[in-house]
N, C-alpha and C positions, 0 to 999 in steps of 0.2 A: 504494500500500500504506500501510494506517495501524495505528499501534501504541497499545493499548489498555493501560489498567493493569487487570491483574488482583487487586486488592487491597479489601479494605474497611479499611485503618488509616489514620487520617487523616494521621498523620506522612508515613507513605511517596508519600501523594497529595498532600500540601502540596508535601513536596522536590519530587516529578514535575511539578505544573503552575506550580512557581515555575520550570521549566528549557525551559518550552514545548513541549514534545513532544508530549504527550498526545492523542489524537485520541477518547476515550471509556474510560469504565472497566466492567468487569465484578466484581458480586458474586455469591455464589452462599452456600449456607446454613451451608457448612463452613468460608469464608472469614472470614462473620460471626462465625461460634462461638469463631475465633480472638483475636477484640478483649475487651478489658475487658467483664464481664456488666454488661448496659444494657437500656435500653427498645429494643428493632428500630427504631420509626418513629424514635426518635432520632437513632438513628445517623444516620439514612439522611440526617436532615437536616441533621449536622452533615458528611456529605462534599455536599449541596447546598449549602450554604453556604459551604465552600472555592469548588466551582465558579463559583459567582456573586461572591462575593471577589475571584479572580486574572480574570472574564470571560471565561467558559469556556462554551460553548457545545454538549455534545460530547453522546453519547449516553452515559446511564449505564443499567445493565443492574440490575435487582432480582429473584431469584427466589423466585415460589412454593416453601411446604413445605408441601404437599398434596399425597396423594396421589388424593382425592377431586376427580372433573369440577367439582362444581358449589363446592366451597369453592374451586378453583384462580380458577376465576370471578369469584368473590364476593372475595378476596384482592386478583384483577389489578385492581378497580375501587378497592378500595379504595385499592392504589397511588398510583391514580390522583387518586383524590378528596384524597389525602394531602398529596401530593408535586405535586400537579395546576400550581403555579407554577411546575413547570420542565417545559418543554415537551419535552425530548428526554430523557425519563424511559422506557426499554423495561423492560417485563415479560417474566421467561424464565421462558419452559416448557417440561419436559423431552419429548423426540420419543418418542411410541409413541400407541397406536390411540386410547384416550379422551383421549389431549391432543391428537391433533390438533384435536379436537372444539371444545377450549377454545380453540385457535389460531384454530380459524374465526371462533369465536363473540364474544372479544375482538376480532379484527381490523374484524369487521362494527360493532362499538361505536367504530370511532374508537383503539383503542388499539395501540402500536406493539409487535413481537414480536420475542424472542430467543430460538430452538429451541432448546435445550442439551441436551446427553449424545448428538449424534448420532457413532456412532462406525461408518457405513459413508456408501457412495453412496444405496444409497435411501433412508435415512432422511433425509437433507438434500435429497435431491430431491422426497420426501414433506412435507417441512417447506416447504418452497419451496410446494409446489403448493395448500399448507392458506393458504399469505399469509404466511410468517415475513417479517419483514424484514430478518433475519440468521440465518443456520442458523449453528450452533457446531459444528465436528468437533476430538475431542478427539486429538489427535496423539499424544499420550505413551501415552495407551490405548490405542490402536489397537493402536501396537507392542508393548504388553505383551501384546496377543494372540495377539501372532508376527506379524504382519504387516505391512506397507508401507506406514505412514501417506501419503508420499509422492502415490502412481499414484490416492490415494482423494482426495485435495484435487486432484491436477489433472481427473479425469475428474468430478467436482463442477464446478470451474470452467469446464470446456472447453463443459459441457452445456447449464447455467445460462445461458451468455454466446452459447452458439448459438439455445438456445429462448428470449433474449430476456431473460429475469427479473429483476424488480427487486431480489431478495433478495443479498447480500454475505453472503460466506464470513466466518466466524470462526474462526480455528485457537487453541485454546486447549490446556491440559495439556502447557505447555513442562516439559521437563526439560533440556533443553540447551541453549546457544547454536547448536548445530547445527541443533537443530530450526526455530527460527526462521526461519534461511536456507535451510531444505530447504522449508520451507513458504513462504517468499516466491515462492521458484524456480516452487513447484508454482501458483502461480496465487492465493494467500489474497489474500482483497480486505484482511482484517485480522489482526493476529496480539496477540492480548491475551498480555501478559506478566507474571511476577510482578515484585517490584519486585527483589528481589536479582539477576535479569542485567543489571540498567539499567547499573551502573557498568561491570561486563565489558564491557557491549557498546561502551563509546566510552574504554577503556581499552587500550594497549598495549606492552609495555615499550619498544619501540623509540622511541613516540614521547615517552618518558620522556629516554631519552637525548639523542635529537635538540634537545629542550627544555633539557634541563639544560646542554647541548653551547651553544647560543644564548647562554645566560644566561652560561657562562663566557667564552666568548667575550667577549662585547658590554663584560662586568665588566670584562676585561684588558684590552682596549684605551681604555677611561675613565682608567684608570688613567696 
């Protein structure tokens, strides 16, 4: 299992990959929207250039804002053409009937894919069978639909890994630390996170004591 930043601010993805974790990062249009107003291709090259800085290797995720097949197309290459000296640069496109089209069509060019917005079984399994190279199911959305994000990332995984497929799960639209761990359990090959549960997650009061408990210790008997 590998843990993705889901972030476009470059602060939050300096902290992350000066801490080694990172296994790839996800951005997506609403994440961008969130940073200082800027040139797009900028950005993008100022978190390429964190990666290549700390020797980071990972997949980074970039997505189309088109709703148009053939501009989605014409975007994914320019990606390409952009950003083209970093090799593990994925283009996401969101899952429904004319993008799978674009999934084909980019895949067939050589260029690497990231489903996003699938929020059942068939759509990640449609996404798979177009060549995604990572289906994204949104966890937190799911369950805002009333339902059991859970039994839909394992029966994803279960299916994927019996017919064979090269495609890796991504669980994304964490709202809780629970989520994470419900989605490891369920089989996600990855789980992209935002950056505010990183500290929860390797945070504990007890091992605050235990620490603090050491430190008095060790203190008093120097003494």
């Amino acid at each position: 299992m590998k843990i993705f930043i889901d972030s476009a601010n470059l602060e939050e993805i300096e902290e992350s990959l000066k801490r080694g974790f990172p296994a790839g990062i996800t951005t997506n249009p609403s994440i961008l929207a969130k940073e200082k107003k800027c040139d797009f291709k900028e950005h993008i090259r100022k978190i390429i250039d964190l990666l290549q800085k700390y020797s980071y290797d990972i997949p980074l995720s970039v997505e189309v804002f088109s709703n148009d097949p053939k501009e989605m197309i014409k975007q994914g290459e320019e990606f390409v053409k952009q950003f083209g000296d970093y090799a593990n640069l994925n283009v996401k496109v969101p899952i429904g009937w004319d993008e799978m089209m674009v999934i084909h069509e980019l895949k067939q060019r050589g260029i690497k894919i990231n489903c996003t917005c699938c929020m059942s079984f068939n759509q990640a399994i449609m996404a798979a069978r177009a060549g995604a190279d990572f289906v994204s199911l949104f966890y937190g959305r799911i369950k805002d639909m009333g339902y059991d994000a859970y039994p839909v990332v394992k029966k994803t995984h279960d299916v994927l890994k019996e017919w064979n497929y090269p495609s890796e799960i991504i669980v994304g639209s964490i709202r809780h630390i629970g989520d994470i761990n419900e989605a490891i359990h369920a089989g996600a090959d990855i789980i992209t996170v935002p950056y505010k549960f990183f500290k929860p997650m390797v945070a504990h009061p007890k091992t605050d004591e235990a620490v603090n408990q050491f430190l008095t210790d060790f203190s008093a008997w120097l003494k």
